[in-house]
C-alpha positions, 0 to 999 in steps of 0.5 A: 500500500505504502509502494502505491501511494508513493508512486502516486504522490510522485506522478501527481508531482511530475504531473504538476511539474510539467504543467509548468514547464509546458506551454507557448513558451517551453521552460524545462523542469529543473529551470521550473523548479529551479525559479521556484526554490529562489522565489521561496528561499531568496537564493541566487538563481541560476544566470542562464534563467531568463527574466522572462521566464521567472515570470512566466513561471511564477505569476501566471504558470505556478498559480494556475497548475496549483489552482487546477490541483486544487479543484481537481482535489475538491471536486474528487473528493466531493465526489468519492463522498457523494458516492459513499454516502449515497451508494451510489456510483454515478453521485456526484454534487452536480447530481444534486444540483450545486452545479445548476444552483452555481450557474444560476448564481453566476447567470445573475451576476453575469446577465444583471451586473450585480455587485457586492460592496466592498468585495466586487472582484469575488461577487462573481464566485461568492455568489456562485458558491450560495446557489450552489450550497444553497441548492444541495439545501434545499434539496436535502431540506425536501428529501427530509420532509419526504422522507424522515430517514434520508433514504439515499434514493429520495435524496438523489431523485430530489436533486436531480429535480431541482437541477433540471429546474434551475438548468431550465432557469438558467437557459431561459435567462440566457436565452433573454439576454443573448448578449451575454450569452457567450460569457456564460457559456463559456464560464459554465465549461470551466477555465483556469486562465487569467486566475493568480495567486489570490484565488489561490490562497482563497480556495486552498484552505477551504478545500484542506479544511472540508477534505480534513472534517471528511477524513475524520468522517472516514470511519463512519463512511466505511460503514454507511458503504454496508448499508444504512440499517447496518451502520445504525446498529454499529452506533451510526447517526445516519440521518446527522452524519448524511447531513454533515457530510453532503453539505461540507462535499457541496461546499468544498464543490461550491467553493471549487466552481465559483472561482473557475465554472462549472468542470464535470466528470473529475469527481466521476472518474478520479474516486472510481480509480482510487477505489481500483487501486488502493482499496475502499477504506477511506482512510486512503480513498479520501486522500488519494482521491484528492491528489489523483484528481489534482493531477487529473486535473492539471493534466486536462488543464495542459491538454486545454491550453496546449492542443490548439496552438495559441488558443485556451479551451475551456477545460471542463470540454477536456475533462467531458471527453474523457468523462464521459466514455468513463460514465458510460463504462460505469454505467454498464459495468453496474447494470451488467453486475446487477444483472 
C-alpha cells in the first residue's frame, strides 16, 4: 500500500511539474523548479534563467497548475463522498444540483451586473458558491420532509429535480439576454486562465479544511458503504452524519466552481480509480482521491491550453471527453453486475 501511494504522490508531482514547464513558451523542469526554490528561499538563481521566464513561471504558470490541483482535489473528493454516502456510483454534487444552483448564481451576476460592496472582484464566485450550497439545501431540506430517514434514493431523485429546474432557469435567462450569452457559456465549461495567486490562497484552505472534517468522517463512511440499517446498529447517526457530510462535499464543490465554472466528470472518474487501486477504506480513498484528481486535473488543464496552438479551451470540454466514455463504462459495468 505504502509502494502505491508513493508512486502516486510522485506522478501527481511530475504531473504538476510539467504543467509548468509546458506551454507557448517551453521552460524545462529543473529551470521550473529551479525559479521556484529562489522565489521561496531568496537564493541566487541560476544566470542562464531568463527574466522572462521567472515570470512566466511564477505569476501566471505556478498559480494556475496549483489552482487546477486544487479543484481537481475538491471536486474528487466531493465526489468519492457523494458516492459513499449515497451508494451510489454515478453521485456526484452536480447530481444534486450545486452545479445548476452555481450557474444560476453566476447567470445573475453575469446577465444583471450585480455587485457586492466592498468585495466586487469575488461577487462573481461568492455568489456562485450560495446557489450552489444553497441548492444541495434545499434539496436535502425536501428529501427530509419526504422522507424522515434520508433514504439515499429520495435524496438523489430530489436533486436531480431541482437541477433540471434551475438548468431550465438558467437557459431561459440566457436565452433573454443573448448578449451575454457567450460569457456564460463559456464560464459554465470551466477555465483556469487569467486566475493568480489570490484565488489561490482563497480556495486552498477551504478545500484542506472540508477534505480534513471528511477524513475524520472516514470511519463512519466505511460503514454507511454496508448499508444504512447496518451502520445504525454499529452506533451510526445516519440521518446527522448524511447531513454533515453532503453539505461540507457541496461546499468544498461550491467553493471549487465559483472561482473557475462549472468542470464535470473529475469527481466521476478520479474516486472510481482510487477505489481500483488502493482499496475502499477511506482512510486512503479520501486522500488519494484528492491528489489523483489534482493531477487529473492539471493534466486536462495542459491538454486545454496546449492542443490548439495559441488558443485556451475551456477545460471542463477536456475533462467531458474523457468523462464521459468513463460514465458510460460505469454505467454498464453496474447494470451488467446487477444483472
Amino acid at each position: 500500500m505504502k509502494l502505491k501511494i508513493w508512486v502516486t504522490v510522485i506522478a501527481a508531482l511530475v504531473i504538476l511539474v510539467l504543467g509548468m514547464a509546458i506551454g507557448s513558451v517551453f521552460v524545462t523542469p529543473a529551470d521550473s523548479l529551479a525559479i521556484i526554490w529562489h522565489k521561496l528561499t531568496h537564493t541566487a538563481m541560476p544566470a542562464s534563467i531568463k527574466a522572462t521566464d521567472v515570470s512566466i513561471i511564477w505569476n501566471l504558470r505556478l498559480p494556475r497548475a496549483l489552482l487546477a490541483f486544487i479543484v481537481g482535489a475538491a471536486l474528487s473528493v466531493s465526489g468519492a463522498v457523494m458516492q459513499s454516502v449515497l451508494k451510489n456510483p454515478l453521485a456526484s454534487s452536480y447530481t444534486l444540483g450545486v452545479s445548476s444552483g452555481a450557474s444560476l448564481g453566476a447567470s445573475l451576476v453575469i446577465l444583471c451586473g450585480i455587485t457586492l460592496p466592498l468585495l466586487k472582484m469575488f461577487t462573481l464566485p461568492i455568489l456562485g458558491f450560495a446557489f450552489g450550497l444553497g441548492t444541495i439545501l434545499l434539496s436535502i431540506t425536501i428529501a427530509s420532509r419526504l422522507d424522515s430517514s434520508l433514504e439515499n434514493n429520495t435524496i438523489i431523485l430530489t436533486g436531480m429535480v431541482i437541477s433540471l429546474f434551475t438548468n431550465a432557469v438558467v437557459t431561459l435567462i440566457s436565452a433573454m439576454s443573448r448578449e451575454h450569452i457567450q460569457q456564460l457559456i463559456y464560464w459554465q465549461m470551466g477555465s483556469f486562465s487569467l486566475k493568480d495567486w489570490n484565488t489561490v490562497f482563497i480556495l486552498l484552505p477551504i478545500t484542506l479544511l472540508g477534505t480534513l472534517v471528511v477524513v475524520h468522517y472516514n470511519r463512519e463512511l466505511d460503514m454507511l458503504t454496508f448499508g444504512e440499517e447496518q451502520a445504525k446498529s454499529m452506533g451510526v447517526n445516519t440521518v446527522r452524519v448524511k447531513w454533515i457530510l453532503l453539505v461540507i462535499a457541496a461546499a468544498v464543490t461550491g467553493s471549487a466552481i465559483s472561482f473557475v465554472g462549472v468542470i464535470g466528470f473529475v469527481d466521476l472518474v478520479a474516486p472510481h480509480i482510487v477505489r481500483k487501486i488502493f482499496g475502499s477504506r477511506h482512510r486512503y480513498v479520501i486522500p488519494m482521491s484528492a491528489v489523483l484528481g489534482g493531477a487529473f486535473m492539471v493534466a486536462c488543464d495542459l491538454a486545454a491550453r496546449t492542443i490548439v496552438p495559441m488558443q485556451d479551451l475551456p477545460v471542463g470540454a477536456v475533462t467531458a471527453i474523457i468523462g464521459a466514455p468513463f460514465f458510460a463504462y460505469v454505467y454498464f459495468s453496474k447494470r451488467k453486475g446487477d444483472a
